[in-house]
C-alpha positions as CSV (number, residue, x, y, z in Angstrom):
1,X,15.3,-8.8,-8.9
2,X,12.3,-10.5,-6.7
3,X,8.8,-11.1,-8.2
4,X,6.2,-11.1,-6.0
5,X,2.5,-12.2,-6.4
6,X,1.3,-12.1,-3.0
7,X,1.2,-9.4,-0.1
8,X,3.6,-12.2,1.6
9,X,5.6,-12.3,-0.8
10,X,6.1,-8.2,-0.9
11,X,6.5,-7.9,3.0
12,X,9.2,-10.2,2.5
13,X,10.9,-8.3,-0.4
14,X,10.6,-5.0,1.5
15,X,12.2,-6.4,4.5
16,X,15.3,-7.7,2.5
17,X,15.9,-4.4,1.0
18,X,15.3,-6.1,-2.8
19,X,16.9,-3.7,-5.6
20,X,14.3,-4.3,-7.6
21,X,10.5,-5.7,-7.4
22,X,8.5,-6.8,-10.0
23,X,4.8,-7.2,-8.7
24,X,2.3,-8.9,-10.9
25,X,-1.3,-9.7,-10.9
26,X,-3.6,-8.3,-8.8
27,X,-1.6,-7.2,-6.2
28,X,0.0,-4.5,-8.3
29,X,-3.4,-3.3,-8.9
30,X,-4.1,-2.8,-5.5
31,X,-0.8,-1.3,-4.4
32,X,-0.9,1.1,-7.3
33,X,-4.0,2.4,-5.6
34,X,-2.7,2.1,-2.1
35,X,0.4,4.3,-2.5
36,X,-2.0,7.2,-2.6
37,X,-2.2,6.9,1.0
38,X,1.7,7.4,1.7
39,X,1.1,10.4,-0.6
40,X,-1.0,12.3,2.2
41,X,-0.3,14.7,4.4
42,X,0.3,13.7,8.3
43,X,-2.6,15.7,9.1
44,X,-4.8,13.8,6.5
45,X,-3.2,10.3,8.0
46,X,-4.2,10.8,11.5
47,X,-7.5,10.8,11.0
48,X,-7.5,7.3,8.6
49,X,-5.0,5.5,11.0
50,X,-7.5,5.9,14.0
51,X,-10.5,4.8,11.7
52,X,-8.4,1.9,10.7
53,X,-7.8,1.0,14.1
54,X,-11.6,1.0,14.5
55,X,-11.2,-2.2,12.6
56,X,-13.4,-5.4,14.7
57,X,-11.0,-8.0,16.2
58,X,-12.3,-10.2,13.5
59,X,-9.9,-8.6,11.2
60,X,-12.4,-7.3,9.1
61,X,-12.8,-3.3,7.8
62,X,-16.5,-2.6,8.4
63,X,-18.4,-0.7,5.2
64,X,-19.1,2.0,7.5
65,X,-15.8,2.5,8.3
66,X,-13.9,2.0,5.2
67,X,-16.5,4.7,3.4
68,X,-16.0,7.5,6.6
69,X,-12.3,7.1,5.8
70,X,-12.4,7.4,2.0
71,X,-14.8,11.0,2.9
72,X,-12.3,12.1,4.6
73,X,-8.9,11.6,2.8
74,X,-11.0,11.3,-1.1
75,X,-9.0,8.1,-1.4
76,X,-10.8,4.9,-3.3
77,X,-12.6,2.6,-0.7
78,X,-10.3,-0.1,-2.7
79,X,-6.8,1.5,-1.8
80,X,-7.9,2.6,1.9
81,X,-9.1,-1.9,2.5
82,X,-5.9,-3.0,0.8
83,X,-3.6,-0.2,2.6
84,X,-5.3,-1.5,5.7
85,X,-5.0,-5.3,4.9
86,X,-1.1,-5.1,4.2
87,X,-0.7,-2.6,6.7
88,X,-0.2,1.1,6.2
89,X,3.2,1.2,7.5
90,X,4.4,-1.4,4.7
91,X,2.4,0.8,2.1
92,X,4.6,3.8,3.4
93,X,7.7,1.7,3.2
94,X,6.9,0.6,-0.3
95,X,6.5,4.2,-1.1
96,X,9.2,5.8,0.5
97,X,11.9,3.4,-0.5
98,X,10.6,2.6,-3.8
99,X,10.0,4.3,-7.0
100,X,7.7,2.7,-9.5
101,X,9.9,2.9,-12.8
102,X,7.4,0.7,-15.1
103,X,4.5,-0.4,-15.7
104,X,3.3,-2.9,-18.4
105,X,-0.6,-2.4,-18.0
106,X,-2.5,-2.7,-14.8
107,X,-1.1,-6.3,-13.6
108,X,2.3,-5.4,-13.8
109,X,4.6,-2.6,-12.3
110,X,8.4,-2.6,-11.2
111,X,9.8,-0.7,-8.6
112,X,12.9,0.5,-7.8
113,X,14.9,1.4,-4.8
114,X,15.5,4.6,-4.3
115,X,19.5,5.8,-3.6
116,X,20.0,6.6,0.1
117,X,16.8,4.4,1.3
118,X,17.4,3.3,5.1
């Protein structure tokens, strides 16, 4: 089992193929929320990936942008910044290879691999 506080931290856990991740503070919070976005549909991602690659050089997600992305996918402005920050492709990852199989409140949630994950 690997506990992870920081985005860093997960990255690194994902990449190893950990059996088990325990994610506290904050960040489970926020990736809680962002695994709505591995939920949608490819259609509903196209759009979100090319407003997310709007994003200034600076690094930063504009207001503007972050609110035309949440109209059109209905996600949080929250889930669509942090999905965006970590990078979409780890939020998939986390989501397709993981299943969340506790929780103990909103700082707090263990994932799972899933059997047959690449």
């Amino acid at each position: 089992m690997v506990v992870v506080t920081t985005r860093e931290e997960l990255k690194k856990a994902v990449e190893s193929k950990a059996d088990r991740i325990e994610v506290k503070g904050k960040l489970a919070g926020e990736l809680r929320k962002a695994r709505k976005v591995a939920k949608l549909s490819k259609l509903a991602l196209i759009p979100l990936v090319a407003l997310v690659g709007a994003i200034p050089l600076s690094g930063g997600l504009s207001a503007g942008v972050a609110a035309a992305a949440a109209a059109m996918t209905g996600l949080e402005i929250s889930a669509i910044i942090f999905a965006a920050t970590i990078g979409l492709t780890m939020v998939i990852a986390v989501s397709k290879n993981y299943d969340e199989v506790g929780a103990t409140g909103p700082f707090n949630m263990s994932l799972q691999a899933k059997k047959g994950r690449k």
